[in-house]
N, C-alpha and C positions, 0 to 999 in steps of 0.2 A: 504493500500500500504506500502509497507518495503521498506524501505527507504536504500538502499547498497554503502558501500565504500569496494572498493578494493583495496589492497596493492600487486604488482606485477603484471607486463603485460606479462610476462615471456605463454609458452605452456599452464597450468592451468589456470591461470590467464585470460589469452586471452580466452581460451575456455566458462568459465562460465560467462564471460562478453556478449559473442556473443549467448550463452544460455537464458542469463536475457533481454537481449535487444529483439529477437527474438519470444522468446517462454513462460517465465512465468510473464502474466500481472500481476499478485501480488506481484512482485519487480520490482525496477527502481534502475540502477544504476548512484547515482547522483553523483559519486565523486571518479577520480583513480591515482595512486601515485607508482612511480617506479623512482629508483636514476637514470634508461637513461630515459631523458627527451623523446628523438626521438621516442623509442620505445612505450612509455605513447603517444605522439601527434597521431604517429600511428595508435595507436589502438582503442584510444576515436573519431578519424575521421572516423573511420572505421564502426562504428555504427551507426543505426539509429538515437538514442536519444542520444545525446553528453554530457556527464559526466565531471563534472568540475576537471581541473589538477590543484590538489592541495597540500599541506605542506600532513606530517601527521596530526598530531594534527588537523589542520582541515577536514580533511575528516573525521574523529574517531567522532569530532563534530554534523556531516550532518548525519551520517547514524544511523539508527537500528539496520543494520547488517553491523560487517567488515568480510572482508574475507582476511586472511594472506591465501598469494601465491608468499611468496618471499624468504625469506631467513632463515635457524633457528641461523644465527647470531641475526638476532632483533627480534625473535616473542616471545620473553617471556618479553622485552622492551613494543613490543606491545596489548600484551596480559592485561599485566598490566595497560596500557594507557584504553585502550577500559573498561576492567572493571571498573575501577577507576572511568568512565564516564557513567557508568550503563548500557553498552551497552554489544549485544549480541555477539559473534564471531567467526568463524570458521576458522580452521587451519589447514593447508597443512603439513608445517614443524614439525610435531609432535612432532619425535627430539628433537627440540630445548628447547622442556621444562621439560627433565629427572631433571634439575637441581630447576625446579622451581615451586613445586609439590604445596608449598604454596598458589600459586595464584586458584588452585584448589577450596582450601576453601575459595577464599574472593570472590570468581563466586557467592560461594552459598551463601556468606552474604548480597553481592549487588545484588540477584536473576537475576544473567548472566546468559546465557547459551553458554556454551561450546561446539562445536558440531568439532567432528574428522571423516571424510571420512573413509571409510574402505579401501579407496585406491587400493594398486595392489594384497591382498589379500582377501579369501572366510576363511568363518568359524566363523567370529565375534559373530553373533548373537548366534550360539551355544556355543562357548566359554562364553559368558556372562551367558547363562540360568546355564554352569556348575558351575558354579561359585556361586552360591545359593548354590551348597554344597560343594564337597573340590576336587580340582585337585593338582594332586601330580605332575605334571613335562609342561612345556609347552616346544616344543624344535621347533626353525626356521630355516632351511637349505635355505639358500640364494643361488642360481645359476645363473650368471650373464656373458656376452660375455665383453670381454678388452674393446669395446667402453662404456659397463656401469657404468664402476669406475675409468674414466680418472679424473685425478684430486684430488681424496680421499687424506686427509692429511695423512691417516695409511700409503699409497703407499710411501709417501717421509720421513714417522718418520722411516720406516723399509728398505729403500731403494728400491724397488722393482720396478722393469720394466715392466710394463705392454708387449711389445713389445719384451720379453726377455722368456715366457711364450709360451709355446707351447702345453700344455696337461692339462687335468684339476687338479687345483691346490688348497689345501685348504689354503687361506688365512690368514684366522683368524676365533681365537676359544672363545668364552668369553660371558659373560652378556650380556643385551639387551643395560644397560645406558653404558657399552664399545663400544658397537657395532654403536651403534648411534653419539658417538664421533669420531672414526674412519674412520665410511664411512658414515658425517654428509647430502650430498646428495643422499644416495642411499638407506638407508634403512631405512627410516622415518615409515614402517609398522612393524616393529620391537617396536615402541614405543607404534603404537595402539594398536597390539597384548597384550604389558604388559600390557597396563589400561585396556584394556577387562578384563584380565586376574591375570595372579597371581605376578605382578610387576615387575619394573625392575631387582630384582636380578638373582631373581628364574628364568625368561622366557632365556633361553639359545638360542644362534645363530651362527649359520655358513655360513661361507661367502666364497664359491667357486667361481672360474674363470673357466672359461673353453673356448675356445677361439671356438671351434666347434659350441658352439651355436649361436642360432641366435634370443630367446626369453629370459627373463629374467623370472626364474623359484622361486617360493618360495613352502615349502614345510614345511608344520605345521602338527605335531604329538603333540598330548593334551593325558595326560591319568589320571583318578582318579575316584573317585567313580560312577560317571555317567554310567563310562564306556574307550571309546579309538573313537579319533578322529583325524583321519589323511586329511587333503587335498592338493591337488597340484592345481596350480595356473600358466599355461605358459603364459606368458604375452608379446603380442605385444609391441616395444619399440612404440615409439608415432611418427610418421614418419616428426616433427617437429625436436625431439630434443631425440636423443638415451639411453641419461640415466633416461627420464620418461616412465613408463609402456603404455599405453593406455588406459589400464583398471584404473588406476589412475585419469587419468585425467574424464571416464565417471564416476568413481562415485563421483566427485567431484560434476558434474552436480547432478547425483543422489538424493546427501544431499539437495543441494539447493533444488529440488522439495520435498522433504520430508518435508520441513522445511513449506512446503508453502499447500503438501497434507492433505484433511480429511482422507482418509483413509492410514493406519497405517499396514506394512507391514512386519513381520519380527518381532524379538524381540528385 
């Protein structure tokens, strides 16, 4: 039995909570933790098996597995905590750790494992295999409707009106570790793409508006010695909360059963 702490009650959060409690008896989650308390009382009543609300630090303690689903303000804080304590852990905010590539290498000296959802994007697993020889460019076109980047720090460091937007518009041009800074809640697959792939410099991204739409689009072109891999991705927003995908949120669940499957799907 895997023993789970979760860090955020938030859309994700909640989902793979009501997944573990439900459906896969090979985890239990014993322990959950989000700064609104309400939200935490919530959603630990809300399930069958009642998971203890607790501190961080103690949850990190109780579990096997943490799962961050909260913020990429703290998950390279917590990233560091969990390994520190030899513990396994899985992370939403991807994001959040362009700056803290470090803790990478201390996973694999404290034999942690690090597991990153594929999120609101297809292609990972072919991206990875190209990557055994040499890709020459990875480029992300982000297509997003004005309720998906309410709130982005870029919108208030450039001034920009979401509400003042009428046609599609391109945003912003830049690296993955910019783009991840910028729009720190919205394109957190921008950072898996890099670790698949060819890093943050080199993985390039764009970040359109376009107010017509009504799904949030990403759009990956890979080319190098393999060959040319293009996919598109229209992604339901999540009918909780408009700037997460849905498809986010199910392969969130995904991982967990992967984590827990014998058979091994995929590269």
């Amino acid at each position: 039995m895997i023993k789970v702490g979760l860090i955020g009650c938030g859309t994700i959060g909640g989902a793979m909570a009501k997944e573990i409690d439900q459906r896969i008896p090979e985890m239990k989650l014993v322990a959950v933790c989000d700064r609104n308390e309400v939200k935490t009382r919530k959603l630990a009543e809300s399930l069958n098996q009642k998971p203890d609300l607790t501190t961080l630090d103690e949850l990190i303690e109780a579990s096997d597995l943490v799962i961050e689903a909260a913020s990429a303000k703290i998950v390279a804080e917590l990233v560091e905590k969990a390994i520190n304590r030899g513990k396994d852990i899985m992370v939403m905010s991807v994001g959040g750790l362009v700056d803290s590539l470090d803790l990478f290498e201390k996973a694999k000296e404290k034999g942690c494992r690090v597991y990153f959802p594929s999120g609101a994007i297809a292609g990972l697993d072919a991206i990875k295999g190209a990557k055994e020889s040499r890709i020459d460019s990875v480029t992300l076109t982000t297509y997003k409707p004005p309720s998906g980047l309410q709130g982005a720090p870029y919108l208030a460091k450039k001034g920009i009106k979401l509400s003042e937007i009428k046609e599609k518009t391109v945003l912003f041009e830049g690296s993955c570790r910019e783009a991840v800074k910028a729009f720190p809640q919205n394109i957190n697959v921008a950072a898996s793409l890099a670790f698949a792939g060819v890093g943050l410099e080199k993985t390039r991204v764009r970040m359109i508006v376009d107010p017509a739409l009504k799904r949030n689009v990403h759009h990956i072109v890979v080319e190098g010695e393999f060959g040319r891999l293009e996919t598109r991705t229209e992604n339901l927003p999540s009918p909780i909360n408009p700037k997460t995908s849905y498809l986010a949120v199910l392969s969130a669940i995904a991982t967990l059963k992967g984590i827990v499957n014998l058979l091994k799907v995929g590269t």
